[in-house]
C-alpha positions as CSV (number, residue, x, y, z in Angstrom):
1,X,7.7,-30.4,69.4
2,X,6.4,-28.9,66.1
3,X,4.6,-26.3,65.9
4,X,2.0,-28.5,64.5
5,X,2.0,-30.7,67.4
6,X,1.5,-27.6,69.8
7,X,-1.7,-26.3,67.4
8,X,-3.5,-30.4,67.6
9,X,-2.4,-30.3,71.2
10,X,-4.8,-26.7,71.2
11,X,-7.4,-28.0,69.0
12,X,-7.8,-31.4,71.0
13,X,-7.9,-28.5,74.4
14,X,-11.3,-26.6,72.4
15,X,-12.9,-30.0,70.8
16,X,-13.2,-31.2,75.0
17,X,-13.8,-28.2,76.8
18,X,-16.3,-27.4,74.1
19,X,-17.9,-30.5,74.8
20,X,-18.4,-29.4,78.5
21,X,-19.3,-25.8,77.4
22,X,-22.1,-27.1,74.8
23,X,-23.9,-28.9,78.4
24,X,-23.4,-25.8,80.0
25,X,-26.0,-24.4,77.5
26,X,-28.3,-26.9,79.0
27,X,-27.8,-26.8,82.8
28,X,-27.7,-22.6,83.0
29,X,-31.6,-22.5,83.4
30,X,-32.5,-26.1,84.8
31,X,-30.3,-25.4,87.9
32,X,-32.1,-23.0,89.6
33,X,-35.7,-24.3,88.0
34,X,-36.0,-27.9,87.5
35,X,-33.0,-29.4,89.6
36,X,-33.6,-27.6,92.4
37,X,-36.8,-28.6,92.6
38,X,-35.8,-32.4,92.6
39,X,-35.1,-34.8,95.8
40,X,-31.3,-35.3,95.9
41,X,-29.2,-38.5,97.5
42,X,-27.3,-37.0,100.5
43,X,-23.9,-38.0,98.9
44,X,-24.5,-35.6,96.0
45,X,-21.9,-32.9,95.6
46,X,-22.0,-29.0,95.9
47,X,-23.0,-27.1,92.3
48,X,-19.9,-25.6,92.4
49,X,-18.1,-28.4,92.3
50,X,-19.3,-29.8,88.9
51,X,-17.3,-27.0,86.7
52,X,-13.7,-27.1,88.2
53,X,-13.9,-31.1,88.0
54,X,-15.3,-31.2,84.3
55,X,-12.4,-28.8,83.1
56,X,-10.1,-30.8,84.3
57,X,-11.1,-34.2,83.1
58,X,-11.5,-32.5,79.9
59,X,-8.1,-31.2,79.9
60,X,-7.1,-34.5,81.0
61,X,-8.9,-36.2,78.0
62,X,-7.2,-33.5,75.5
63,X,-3.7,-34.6,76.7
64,X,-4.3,-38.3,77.0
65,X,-6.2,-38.2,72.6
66,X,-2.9,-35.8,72.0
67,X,-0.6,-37.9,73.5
68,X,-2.2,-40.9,71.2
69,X,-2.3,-38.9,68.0
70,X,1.1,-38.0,68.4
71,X,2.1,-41.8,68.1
72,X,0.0,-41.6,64.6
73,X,2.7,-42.2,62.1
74,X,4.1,-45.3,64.2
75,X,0.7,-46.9,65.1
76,X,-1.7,-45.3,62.2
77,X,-4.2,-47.9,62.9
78,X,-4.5,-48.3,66.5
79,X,-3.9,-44.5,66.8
80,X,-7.5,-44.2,64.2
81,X,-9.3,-46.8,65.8
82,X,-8.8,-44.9,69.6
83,X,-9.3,-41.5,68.5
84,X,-12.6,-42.7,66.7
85,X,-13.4,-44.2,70.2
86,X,-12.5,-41.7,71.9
87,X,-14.7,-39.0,69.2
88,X,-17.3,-41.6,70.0
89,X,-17.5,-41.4,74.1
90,X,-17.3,-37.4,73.6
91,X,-20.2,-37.7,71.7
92,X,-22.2,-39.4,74.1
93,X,-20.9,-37.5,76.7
94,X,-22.3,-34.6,74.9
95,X,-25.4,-36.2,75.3
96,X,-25.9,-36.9,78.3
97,X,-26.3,-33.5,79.6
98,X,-28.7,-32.5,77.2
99,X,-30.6,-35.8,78.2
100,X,-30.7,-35.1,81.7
101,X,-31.3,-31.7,82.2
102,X,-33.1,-30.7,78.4
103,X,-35.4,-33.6,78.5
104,X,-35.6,-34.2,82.0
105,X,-35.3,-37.7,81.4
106,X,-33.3,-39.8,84.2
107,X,-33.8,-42.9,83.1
108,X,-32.4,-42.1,79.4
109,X,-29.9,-40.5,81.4
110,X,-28.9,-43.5,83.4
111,X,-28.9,-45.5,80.3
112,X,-26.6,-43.2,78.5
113,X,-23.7,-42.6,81.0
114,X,-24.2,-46.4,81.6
115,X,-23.0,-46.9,77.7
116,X,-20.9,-43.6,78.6
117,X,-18.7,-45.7,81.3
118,X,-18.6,-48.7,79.0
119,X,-17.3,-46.4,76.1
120,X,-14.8,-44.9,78.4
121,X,-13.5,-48.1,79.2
122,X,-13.1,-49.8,75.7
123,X,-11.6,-45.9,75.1
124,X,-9.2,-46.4,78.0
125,X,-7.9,-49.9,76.7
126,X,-7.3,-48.4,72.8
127,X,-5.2,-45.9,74.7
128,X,-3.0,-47.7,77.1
129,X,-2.1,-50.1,73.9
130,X,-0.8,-46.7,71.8
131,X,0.6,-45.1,74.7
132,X,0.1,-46.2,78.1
133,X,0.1,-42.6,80.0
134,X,-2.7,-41.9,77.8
135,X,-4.7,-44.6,79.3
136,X,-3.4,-43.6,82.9
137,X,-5.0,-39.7,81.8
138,X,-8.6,-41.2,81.4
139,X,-8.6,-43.1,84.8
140,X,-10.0,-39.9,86.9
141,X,-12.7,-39.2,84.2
142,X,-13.7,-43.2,84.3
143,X,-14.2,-42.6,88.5
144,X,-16.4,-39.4,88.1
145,X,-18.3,-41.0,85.5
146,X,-19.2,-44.0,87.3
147,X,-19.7,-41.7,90.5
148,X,-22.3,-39.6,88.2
149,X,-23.6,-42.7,87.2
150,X,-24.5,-44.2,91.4
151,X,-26.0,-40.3,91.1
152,X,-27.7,-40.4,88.3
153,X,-29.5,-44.0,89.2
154,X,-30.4,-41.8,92.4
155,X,-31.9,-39.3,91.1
156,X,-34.1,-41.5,88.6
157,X,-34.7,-43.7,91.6
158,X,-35.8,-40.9,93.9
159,X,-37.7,-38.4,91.5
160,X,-39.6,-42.0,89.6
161,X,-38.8,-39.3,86.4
């Protein structure tokens, strides 16, 4: 590996985990405040939970993008139309926090990780046809989304928010 390969493998690392770091911004205050304060299914997880998972799946989504944009000069136009995809469902992922826990807004919320999962499925099959460990990588973050989804349609459906 290049030198270059080991800086996009770093820069793919910060672009994810900032992603999870830029919701963090949102949650901080709403935890103690406004979450607290709503009604919660009794299969949702422990706070503490949340941040060890999400760095993970992000460093699991840095890997899987680096692995495809490694494969860039044999596949150019796969690799740009999965790692537009994939710069895509980070983007809504993005979103979703703020949506959630800035606007208090669970049904926006629902409706965004629900085009979240659908994202990170399209993402998942642009993946597997560059580089099939890639694809494999994005599995886990597909199941927590979909679980956060089930959570997020309880929340809505227990708060009426």
């Amino acid at each position: 590996m290049t030198r270059r390969d080991y800086a996009m493998l770093l820069l793919f690392v910060v672009v994810c985990q900032s992603a999870g770091g830029l919701g963090a911004l949102f949650t901080r205050s709403e935890i103690p405040t406004w979450y607290a304060g709503l009604t919660k299914p009794w299969f949702n997880p422990p706070a503490w939970l949340f941040a060890p998972v999400w760095v993970t799946l992000y460093a699991l989504m840095a890997v899987a993008a680096w692995q495809v944009w490694r494969r860039r000069k044999e596949q150019a136009a796969a690799v740009r139309a999965a790692l537009a995809l994939f710069a895509l469902q980070l983007l809504v992922n993005a979103a979703w926090t703020p949506v959630f826990f800035g606007w208090h807004a669970l049904g926006m919320a629902l409706a965004t990780i629900i085009l979240l999962l659908a994202l990170i499925a399209a993402t998942i099959i642009k993946f597997r046809r560059v580089h099939r460990p890639a694809g494999w990588l994005l599995i886990p973050y597909f199941a927590w989304v979909a679980f956060a989804a089930i959570l997020t349609g309880e929340f809505w459906r227990l708060n009426g928010c």
